[in-house]
C-alpha positions in Angstrom: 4.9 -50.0 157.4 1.7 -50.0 159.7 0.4 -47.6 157.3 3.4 -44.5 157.8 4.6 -43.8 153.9 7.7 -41.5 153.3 9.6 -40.8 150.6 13.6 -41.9 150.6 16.4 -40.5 148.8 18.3 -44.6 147.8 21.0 -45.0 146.5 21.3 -49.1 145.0 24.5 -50.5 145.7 25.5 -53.9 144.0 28.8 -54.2 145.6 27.0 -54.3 149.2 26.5 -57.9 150.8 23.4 -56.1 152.6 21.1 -53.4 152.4 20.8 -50.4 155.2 18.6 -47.9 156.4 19.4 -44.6 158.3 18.3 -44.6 162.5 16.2 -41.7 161.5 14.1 -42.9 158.7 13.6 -45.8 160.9 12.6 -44.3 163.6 10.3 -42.2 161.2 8.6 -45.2 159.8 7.9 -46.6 163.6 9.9 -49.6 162.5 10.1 -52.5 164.7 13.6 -53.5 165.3 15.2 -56.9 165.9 18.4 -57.8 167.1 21.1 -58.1 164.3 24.6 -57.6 165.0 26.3 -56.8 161.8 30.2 -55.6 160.9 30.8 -53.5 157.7 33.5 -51.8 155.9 32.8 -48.9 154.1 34.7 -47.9 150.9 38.1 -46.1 151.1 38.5 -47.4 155.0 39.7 -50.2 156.9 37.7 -49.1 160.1 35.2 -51.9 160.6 31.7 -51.0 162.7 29.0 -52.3 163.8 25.2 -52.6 163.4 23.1 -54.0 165.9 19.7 -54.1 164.8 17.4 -54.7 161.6 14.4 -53.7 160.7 11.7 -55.1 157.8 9.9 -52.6 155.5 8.1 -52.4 152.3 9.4 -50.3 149.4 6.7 -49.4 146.1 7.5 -50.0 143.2 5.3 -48.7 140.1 3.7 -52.2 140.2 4.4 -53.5 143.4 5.7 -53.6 146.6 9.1 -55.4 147.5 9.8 -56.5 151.0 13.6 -54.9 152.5 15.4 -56.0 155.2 17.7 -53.6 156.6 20.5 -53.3 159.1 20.4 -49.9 160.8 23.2 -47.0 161.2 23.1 -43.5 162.3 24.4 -42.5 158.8 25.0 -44.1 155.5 27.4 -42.2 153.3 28.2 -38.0 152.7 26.0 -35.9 150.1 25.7 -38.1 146.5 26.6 -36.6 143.8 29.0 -34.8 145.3 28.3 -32.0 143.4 25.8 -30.7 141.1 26.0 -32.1 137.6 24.0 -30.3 134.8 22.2 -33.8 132.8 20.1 -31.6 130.4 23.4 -31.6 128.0 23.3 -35.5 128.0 21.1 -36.4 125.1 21.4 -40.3 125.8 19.0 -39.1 128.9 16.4 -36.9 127.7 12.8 -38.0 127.7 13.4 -41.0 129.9 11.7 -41.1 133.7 14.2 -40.9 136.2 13.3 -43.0 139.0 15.0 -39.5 141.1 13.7 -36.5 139.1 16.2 -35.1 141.6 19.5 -37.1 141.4 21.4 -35.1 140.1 21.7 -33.0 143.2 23.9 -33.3 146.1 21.6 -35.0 148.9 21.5 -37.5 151.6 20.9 -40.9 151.2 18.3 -42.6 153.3 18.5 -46.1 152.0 21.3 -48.2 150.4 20.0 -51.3 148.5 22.3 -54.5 148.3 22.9 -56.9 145.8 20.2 -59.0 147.5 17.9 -56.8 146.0 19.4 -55.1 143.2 18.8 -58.4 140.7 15.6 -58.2 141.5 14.8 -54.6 140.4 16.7 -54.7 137.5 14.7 -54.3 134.4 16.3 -54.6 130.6 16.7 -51.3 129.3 20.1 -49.6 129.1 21.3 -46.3 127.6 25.1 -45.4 127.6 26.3 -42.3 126.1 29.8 -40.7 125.1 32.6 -41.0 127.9 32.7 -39.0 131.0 28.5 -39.0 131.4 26.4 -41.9 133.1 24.7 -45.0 132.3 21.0 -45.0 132.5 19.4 -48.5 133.5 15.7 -48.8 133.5 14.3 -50.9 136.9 11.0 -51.1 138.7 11.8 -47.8 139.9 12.2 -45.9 136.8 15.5 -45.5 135.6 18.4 -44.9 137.4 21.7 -43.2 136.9 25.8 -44.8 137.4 29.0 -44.5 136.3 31.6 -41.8 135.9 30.3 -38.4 136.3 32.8 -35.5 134.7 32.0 -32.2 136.2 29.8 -30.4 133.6 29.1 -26.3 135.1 25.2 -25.2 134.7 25.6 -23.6 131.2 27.0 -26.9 130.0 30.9 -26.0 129.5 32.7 -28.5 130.5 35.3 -27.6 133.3 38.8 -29.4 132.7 39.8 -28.7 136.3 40.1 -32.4 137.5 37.0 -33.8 139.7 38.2 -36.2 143.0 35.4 -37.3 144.4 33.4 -40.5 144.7 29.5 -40.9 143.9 29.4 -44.4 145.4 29.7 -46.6 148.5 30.5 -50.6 148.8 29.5 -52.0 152.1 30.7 -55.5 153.4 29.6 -56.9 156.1 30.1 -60.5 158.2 27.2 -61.8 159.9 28.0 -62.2 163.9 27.2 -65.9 163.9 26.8 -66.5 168.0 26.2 -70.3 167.3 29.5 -70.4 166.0 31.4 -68.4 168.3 30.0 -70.5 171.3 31.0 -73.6 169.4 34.8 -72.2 169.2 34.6 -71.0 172.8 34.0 -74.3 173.7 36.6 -75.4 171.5 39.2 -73.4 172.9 37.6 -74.3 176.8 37.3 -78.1 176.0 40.1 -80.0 178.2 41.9 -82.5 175.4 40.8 -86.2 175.4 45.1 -87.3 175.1 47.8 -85.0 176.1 50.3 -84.7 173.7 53.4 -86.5 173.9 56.9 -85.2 173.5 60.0 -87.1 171.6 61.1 -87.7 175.3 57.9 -89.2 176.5 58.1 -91.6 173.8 61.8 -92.8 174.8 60.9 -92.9 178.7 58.4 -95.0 177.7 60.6 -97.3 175.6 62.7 -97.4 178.3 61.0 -98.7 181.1 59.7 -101.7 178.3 62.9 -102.8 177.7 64.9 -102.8 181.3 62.1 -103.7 183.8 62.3 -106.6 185.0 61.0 -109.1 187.7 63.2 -110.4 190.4 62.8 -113.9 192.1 61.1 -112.4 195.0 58.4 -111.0 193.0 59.4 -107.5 192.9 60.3 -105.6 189.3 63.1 -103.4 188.6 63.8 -100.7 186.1 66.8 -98.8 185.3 67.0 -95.1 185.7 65.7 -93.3 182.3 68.9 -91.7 181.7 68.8 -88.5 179.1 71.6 -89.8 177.0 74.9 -88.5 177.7 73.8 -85.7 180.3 74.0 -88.1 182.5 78.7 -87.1 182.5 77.6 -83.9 183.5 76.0 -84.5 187.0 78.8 -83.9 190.2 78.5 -85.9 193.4 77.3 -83.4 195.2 78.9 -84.9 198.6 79.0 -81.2 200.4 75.5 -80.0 200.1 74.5 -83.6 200.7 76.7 -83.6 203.9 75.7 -79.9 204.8 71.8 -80.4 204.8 72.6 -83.7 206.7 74.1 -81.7 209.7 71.1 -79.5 209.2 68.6 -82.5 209.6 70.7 -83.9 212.6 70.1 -80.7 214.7 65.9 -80.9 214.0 66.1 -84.2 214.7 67.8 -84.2 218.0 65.3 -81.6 219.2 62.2 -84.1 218.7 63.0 -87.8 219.4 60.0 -88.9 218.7 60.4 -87.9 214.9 64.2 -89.0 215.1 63.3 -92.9 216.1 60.9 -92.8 213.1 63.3 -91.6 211.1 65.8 -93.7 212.1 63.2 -97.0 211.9 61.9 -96.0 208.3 65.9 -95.8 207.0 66.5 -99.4 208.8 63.4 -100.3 206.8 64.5 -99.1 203.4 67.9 -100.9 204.4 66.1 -104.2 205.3 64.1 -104.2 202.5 66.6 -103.7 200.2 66.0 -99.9 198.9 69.0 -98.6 200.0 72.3 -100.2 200.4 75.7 -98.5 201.7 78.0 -97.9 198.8 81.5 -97.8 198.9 82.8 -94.0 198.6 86.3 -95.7 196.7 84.0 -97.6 194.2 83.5 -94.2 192.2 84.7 -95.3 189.0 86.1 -93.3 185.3 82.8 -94.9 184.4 80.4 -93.8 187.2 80.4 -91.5 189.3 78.5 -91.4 193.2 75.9 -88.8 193.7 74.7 -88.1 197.1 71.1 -86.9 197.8 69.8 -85.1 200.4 66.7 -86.3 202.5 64.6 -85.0 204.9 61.2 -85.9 206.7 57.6 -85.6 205.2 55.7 -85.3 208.8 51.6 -86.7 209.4 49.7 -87.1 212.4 47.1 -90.0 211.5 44.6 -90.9 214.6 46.9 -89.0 217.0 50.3 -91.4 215.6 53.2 -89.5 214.0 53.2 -91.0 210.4 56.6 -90.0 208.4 57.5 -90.6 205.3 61.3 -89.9 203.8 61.7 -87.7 200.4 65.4 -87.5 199.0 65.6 -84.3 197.1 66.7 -85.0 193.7 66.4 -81.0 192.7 69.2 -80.6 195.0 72.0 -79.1 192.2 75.1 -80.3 192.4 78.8 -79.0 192.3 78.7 -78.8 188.5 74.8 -76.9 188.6 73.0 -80.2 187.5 70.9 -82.2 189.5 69.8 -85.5 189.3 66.6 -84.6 187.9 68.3 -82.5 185.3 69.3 -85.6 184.0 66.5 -88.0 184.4 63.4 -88.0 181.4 60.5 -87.7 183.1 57.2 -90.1 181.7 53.9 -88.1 181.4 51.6 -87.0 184.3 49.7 -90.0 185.7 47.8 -87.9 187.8 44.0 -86.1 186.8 44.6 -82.6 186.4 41.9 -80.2 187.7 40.4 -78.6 184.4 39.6 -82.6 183.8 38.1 -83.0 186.9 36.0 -80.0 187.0 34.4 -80.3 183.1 33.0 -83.6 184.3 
């Protein structure tokens, strides 16, 4: 490119998704990089890297140049062949023009071509020859050389002692798509339009359809949502209830201004109908009286004392249940705060 010519040592790869170009031929040629992060797999490993950057160039051909692009890495793969291999015993390749006069000698490889453009330099032309030697194929390059390689020594006696090495690379790679890694961020960020409802959402729900009701004053009334028979399990609770009670006595009877509220908001409840006294002997084989304890929620408004009365149903009883414990619970009603901050 920009006029800076050099000759490569390639090595054309149709099992790679990609082709690649070492940093220092790059850097050679004055490439322009762009970014381009690529992972890859290299043959024989499961360790996955990385390439950041691509670069464009132009390879000749004997008619023509062919436009590359290739990711970038320090190095591409260890000496190819691996070892010297004596050709001039193969007669299948004599007096055919190697695109590598050279290939059969261990060097580095500068540039690894992909399938992307191995179709294209393909040419037709092929010479095979007996087993154990390479296949010749004839491209734009000249011809080039694959296939299994036996160790042949210089004379051209061939040495039995068994050859382990490999003369090839296969590179995968997966494109680093950012559009589609913002897009499952997102996904994974994005509040849900509808929570999810459990089996015992669905029956709280049918409950309160089927026993509310509307009194002749106006008002509606629904029975407790019961969780089926957990219900036996919860104790009266009578000697926490009693104990906190005491407890609540002494704080009142230090401030009597919060102890006449108190005492006015319980009349209310009773007046209004909320509360009613029960009889402790109407505890039945059938029911069973649970007492809760209760205790002041405190507010001062425009300089008034505002209270309001909360009766602790977390309060566990004698038999480690509370009423909550045994009470189905309907969804949240209220906004929570991821909603209310991806507005």
């Amino acid at each position: 490119m920009d006029g800076v010519e050099l000759t490569c040592r390639v090595l054309i790869d149709q099992g790679s998704q990609t082709s690649f170009i070492t940093d220092h031929i790059a850097q050679q040629l004055h490439l322009r990089r762009s970014r381009s992060e690529v992972e890859y797999v290299g043959v024989g490993t499961s360790e996955v890297k990385r390439s950041k950057y691509q670069v464009g160039l132009k390879i000749r051909a004997k008619d023509q140049y062919i436009d590359v692009t290739a990711q970038v890495l320090k190095s591409l793969t260890g000496l190819l062949p691996g070892r010297y291999v004596n050709i001039q015993c193969m007669k299948h390749l004599q007096g055919i023009e190697l695109a590598d006069p050279h290939c059969f000698e261990p060097g580095k490889i500068d540039l690894l071509l992909g399938a992307d453009i191995h179709a294209y330099i393909i040419l037709e032309g092929l010479k095979t020859g007996p087993k154990g030697s390479p296949i010749a194929q004839n491209t734009r390059f000249g011809w080039i050389l694959s296939g299994e390689v036996t160790q042949v020594s210089l004379s051209g006696v061939r040495n039995n002692e068994p050859v382990a090495s490999t003369n090839h690379i296969t590179v995968a790679f997966a494109q680093t798509d950012h559009n589609h890694d913002l897009q499952k961020f997102w996904e994974l960020e994005e509040v849900p339009k509808s929570m999810p409802w459990t089996e015992e959402d669905r029956r709280c729900e049918v409950l309160f359809e089927e026993t509310t009701t509307q009194t002749a004053d106006g008002r509606y009334e629904v029975q407790l949502p019961w969780k089926q028979t957990q219900c036996l399990s919860l104790g009266s609770g009578k000697e926490t209830a009693f104990r906190r009670l005491l407890q609540l006595e002494k704080i009142l009877n230090r401030d009597h201004k919060l102890k006449a509220k108190y005492m006015e908001s319980m009349q209310n409840y009773i007046d209004e109908g909320h509360v009613e006294q029960v009889d402790a002997q109407s505890s039945t084989a059938n029911s069973t009286i649970t007492y809760l304890p209760h205790q002041p929620v405190k507010k001062i408004v425009d300089g008034q004392l505002k209270i309001r009365i909360v009766f602790d149903a977390s309060q566990k009883s004698e038999t480690g249940v509370s009423l909550n414990d045994v009470l189905l619970t309907e969804p949240s009603l209220q906004i929570s705060i991821p909603r209310v901050i991806m507005r």
